[in-house]
C-alpha positions in Angstrom: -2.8 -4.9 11.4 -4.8 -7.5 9.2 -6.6 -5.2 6.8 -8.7 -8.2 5.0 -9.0 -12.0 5.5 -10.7 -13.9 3.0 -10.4 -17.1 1.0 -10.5 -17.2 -3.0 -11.1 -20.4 -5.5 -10.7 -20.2 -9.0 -9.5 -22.8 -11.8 -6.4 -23.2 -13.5 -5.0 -24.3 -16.9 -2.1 -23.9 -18.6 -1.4 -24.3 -22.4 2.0 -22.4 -24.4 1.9 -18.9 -25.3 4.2 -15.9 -25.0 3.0 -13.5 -21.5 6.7 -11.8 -20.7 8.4 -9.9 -23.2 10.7 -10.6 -25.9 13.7 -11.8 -23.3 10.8 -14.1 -21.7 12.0 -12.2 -18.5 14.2 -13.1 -15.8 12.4 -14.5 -13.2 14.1 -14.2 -10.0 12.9 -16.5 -6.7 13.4 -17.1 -3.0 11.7 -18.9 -0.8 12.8 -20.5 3.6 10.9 -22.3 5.3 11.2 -22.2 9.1 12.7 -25.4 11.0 9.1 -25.9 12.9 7.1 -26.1 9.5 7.2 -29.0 7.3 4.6 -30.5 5.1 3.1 -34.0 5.2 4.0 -36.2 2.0 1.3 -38.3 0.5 1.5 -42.3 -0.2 1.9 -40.7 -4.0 4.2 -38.6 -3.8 2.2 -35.2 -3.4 1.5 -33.0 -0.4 -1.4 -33.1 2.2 -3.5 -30.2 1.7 -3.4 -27.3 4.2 -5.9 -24.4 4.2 -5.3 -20.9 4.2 -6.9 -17.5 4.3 -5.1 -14.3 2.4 -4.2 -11.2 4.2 -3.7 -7.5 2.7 0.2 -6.7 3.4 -0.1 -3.5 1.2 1.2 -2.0 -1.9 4.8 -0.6 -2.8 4.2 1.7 -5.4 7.5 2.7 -7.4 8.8 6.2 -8.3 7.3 6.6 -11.5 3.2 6.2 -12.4 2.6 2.6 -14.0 -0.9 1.7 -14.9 0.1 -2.4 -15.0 0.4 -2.5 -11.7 -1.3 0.7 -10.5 -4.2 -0.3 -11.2 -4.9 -3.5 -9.3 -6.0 -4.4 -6.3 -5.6 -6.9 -3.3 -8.1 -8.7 -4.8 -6.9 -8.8 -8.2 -3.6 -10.0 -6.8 -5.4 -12.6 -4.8 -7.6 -14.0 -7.8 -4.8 -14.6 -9.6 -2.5 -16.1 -7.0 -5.1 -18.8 -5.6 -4.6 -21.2 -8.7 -0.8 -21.7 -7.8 -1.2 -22.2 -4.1 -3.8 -24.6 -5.3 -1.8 -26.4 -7.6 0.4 -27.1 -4.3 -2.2 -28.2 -2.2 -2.9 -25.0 -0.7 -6.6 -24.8 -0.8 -8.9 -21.9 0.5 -10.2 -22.4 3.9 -14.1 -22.1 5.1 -14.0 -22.4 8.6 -11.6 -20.1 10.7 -11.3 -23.0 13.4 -10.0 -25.4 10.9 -7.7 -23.0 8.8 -3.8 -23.7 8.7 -2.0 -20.7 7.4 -2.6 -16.5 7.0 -0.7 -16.0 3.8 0.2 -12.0 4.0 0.5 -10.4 0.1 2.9 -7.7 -0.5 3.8 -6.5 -3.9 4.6 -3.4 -5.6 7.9 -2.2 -7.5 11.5 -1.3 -6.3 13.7 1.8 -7.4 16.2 0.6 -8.6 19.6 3.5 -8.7 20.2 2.8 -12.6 16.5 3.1 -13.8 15.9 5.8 -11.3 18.6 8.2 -10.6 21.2 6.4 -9.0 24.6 8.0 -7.2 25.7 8.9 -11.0 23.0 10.5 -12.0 21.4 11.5 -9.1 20.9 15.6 -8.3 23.4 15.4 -4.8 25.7 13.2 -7.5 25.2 16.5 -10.4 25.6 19.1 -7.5 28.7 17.5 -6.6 30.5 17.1 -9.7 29.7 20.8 -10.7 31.5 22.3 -7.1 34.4 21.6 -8.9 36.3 24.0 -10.6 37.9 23.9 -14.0 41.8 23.5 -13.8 43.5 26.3 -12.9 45.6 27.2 -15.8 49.3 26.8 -15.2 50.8 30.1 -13.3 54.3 30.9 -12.0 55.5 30.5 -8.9 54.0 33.8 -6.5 55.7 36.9 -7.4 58.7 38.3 -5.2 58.1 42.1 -4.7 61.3 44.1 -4.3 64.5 43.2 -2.3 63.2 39.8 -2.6 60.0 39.9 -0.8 56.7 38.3 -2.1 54.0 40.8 -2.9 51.3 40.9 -0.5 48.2 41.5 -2.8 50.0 39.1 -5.7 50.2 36.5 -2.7 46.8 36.8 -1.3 45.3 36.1 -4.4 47.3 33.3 -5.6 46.3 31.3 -2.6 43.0 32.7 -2.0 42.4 30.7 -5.4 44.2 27.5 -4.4 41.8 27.4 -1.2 39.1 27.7 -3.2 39.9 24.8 -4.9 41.0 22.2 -2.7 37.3 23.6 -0.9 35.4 22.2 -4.0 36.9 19.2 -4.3 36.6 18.4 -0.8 32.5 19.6 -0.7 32.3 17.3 -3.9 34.1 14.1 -2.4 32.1 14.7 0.6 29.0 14.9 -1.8 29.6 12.1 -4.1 30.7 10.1 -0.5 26.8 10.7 0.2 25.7 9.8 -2.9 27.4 6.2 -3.3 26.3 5.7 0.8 22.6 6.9 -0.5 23.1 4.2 -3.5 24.5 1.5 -1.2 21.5 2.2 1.1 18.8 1.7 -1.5 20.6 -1.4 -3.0 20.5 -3.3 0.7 16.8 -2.2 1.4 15.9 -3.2 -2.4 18.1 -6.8 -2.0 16.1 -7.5 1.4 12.6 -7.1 -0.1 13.9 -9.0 -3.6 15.3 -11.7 -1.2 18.6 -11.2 -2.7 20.4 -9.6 0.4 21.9 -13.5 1.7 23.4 -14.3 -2.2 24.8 -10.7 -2.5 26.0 -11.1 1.2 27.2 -14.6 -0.2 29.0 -13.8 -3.2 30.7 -10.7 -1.3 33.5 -13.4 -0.9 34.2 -13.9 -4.5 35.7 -10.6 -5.4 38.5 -10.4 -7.3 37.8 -14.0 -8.6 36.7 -15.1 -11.1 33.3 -16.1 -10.2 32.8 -11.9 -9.0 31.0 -11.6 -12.7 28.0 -13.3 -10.5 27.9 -11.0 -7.7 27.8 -7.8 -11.1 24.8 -9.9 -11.9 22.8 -9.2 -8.8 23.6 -5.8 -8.4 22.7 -5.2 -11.7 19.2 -7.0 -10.8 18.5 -4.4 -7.7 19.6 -1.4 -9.5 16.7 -2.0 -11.8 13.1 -1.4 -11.4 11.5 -5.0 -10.3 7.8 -5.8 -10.2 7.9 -7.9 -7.2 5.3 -10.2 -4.7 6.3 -11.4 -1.4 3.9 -14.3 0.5 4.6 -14.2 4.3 2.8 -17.5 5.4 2.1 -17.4 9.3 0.2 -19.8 11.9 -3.1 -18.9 11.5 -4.3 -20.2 14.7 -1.2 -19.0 16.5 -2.6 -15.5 15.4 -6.3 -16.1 15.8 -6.6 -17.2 18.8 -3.0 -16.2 20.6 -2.9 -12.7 18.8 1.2 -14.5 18.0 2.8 -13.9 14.5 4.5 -16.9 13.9 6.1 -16.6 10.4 6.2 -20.8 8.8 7.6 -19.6 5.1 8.3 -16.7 2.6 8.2 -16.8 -1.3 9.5 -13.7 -3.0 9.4 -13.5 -6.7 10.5 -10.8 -8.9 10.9 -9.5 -12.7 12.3 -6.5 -14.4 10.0 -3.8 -14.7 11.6 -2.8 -18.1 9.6 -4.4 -21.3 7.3 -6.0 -18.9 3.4 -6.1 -17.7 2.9 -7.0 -14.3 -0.4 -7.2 -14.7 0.0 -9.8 -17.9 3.0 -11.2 -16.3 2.0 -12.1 -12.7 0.6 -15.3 -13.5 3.3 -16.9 -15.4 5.5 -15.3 -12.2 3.3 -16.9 -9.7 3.3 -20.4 -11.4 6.9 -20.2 -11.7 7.3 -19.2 -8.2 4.5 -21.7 -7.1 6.8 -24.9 -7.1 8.7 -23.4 -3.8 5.3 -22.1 -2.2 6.6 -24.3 1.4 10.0 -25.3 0.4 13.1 -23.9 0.7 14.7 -22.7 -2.9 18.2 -23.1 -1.2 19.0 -19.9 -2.0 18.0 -17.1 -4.9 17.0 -18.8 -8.0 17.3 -16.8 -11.6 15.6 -18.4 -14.9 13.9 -17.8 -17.9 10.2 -17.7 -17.6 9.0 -20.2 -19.6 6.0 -19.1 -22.2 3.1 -20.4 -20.9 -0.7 -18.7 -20.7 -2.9 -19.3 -17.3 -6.3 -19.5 -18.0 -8.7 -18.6 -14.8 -11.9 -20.3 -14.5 -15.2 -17.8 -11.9 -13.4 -16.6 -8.9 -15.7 -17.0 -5.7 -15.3 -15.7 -2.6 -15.4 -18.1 0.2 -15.6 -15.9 2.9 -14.6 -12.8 4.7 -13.8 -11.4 7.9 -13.2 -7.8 8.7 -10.6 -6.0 9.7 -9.2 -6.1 13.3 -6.1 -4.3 15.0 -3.0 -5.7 17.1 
């Protein structure tokens, strides 16, 4: 379902300044391009502009409340988003009939295991570890009862309590099994909306090398809390008038949530991301985000059309 298609201008300017955080943040990027989209290069160098209406993909909030990214909107997002695509030569479109592309915007934060109760530290992961028993203290071998016999209720109890044992360790294995299959779970769902899945699928191939250190690096990445934005850019007139979804590129972009504003943030995100808004990154890219301050000129809406159902 498209919940809101509209078009947004605004103006943009960029001067230095700190927006993300003492680290200036992580900025973590991937962007494909499908085989039938390509754009057309300019006599100098820069692209042909296409036109484009945004769509509402929906929110992912995280586990715990946060007012930086709580409180926006689709429209907040979009306000801030149209300035990159613009500086690319994506410019907002007027006329349904003569628009190029339906850019969908999801965004939202992951839960990530460390920053939210991951396999060791998870309740399944305590409840496991506490259904084993202290060690049994060192006993003797089971008593014999006369003429060499072993004593019935001596023997019943010395095993009764070695059962019980090798019970709880086998209901916490079975527990903790869970747990890291629970973790593993939410680390491959978190990777595919980061757009880290093919580089951790990648770099699966360098353990026990010495380049493995990189693949620690990623998982380190999903098992934290990430403020993240995806743009899924489709055919618009595919959609509009052959009711076809047919997807032309994806950006996704992503910081830490830790010491970190999405709200303040986004922009400097966005602009990073913006230089792969129709190209392909070759792959995840990770850098610094350089300091830099976005300045907005009036938004205006263009246009709007309401919702409709597929």
């Amino acid at each position: 379902m498209i919940r809101n298609l509209f078009v947004v201008a605004g103006a943009l300017l960029l001067a230095p300044a700190a927006l993300c955080g003492n680290d200036g943040g992580i900025v973590a990027v991937y962007s494909a391009v499908s085989p039938a989209y390509t754009r057309t290069t300019l006599p100098d160098g820069s692209f042909k502009s296409e036109t484009y209406a945004f769509g509402e993909g929906g929110s992912w909030g995280g586990s715990l409340n946060d007012f930086t990214i709580d409180k926006l909107r689709f429209l907040d997002l979009a306000r801030l988003i149209a300035p990159t695509l613009a500086g690319k030569n994506y410019l907002s479109g007027k006329d349904p009939r003569q628009t190029n592309l339906l850019i969908m915007v999801y965004w939202g934060t992951t839960s990530g295991a460390n920053d939210n109760g991951g396999a060791s530290s998870s309740a399944l992961y305590q409840n496991a570890h506490a259904l084993i028993p202290p060690p049994l203290p060192p006993r003797p071998k089971p008593p014999k009862g006369g003429a060499g016999q072993v004593g019935t209720g001596d023997q019943q109890e010395f095993w009764a309590l070695e059962e019980n044992s090798w019970s709880a360790d086998a209901q916490a294995d079975m527990l903790i099994h869970i747990a890291n299959r629970q973790r593993d779970q939410q680390n491959i769902e978190n990777a595919k909306v980061l757009g880290y899945l093919p580089e951790l699928t990648r770099m699966a191939d360098y353990k026990g090398t010495p380049r493995e250190f990189r693949q620690k690096d990623l998982l380190e990445d999903v098992e934290e809390n990430r403020y993240f934005v995806v743009l899924l850019a489709y055919d618009f007139q595919e959609l509009w008038q052959r009711k076809q979804r047919k997807l032309l590129w994806e950006t996704r972009f992503s910081i830490r949530e830790r010491g970190h504003d999405f709200g303040k943030d986004l922009l400097a995100m966005a602009q990073y991301a913006s230089r792969y808004f129709g190209q392909d990154s070759s792959g995840l890219i990770r850098k610094p985000l350089r300091d830099t301050k976005v300045i907005l000129g009036d938004p205006k809406v263009l246009g709007y059309e309401p919702a409709t159902k597929e």
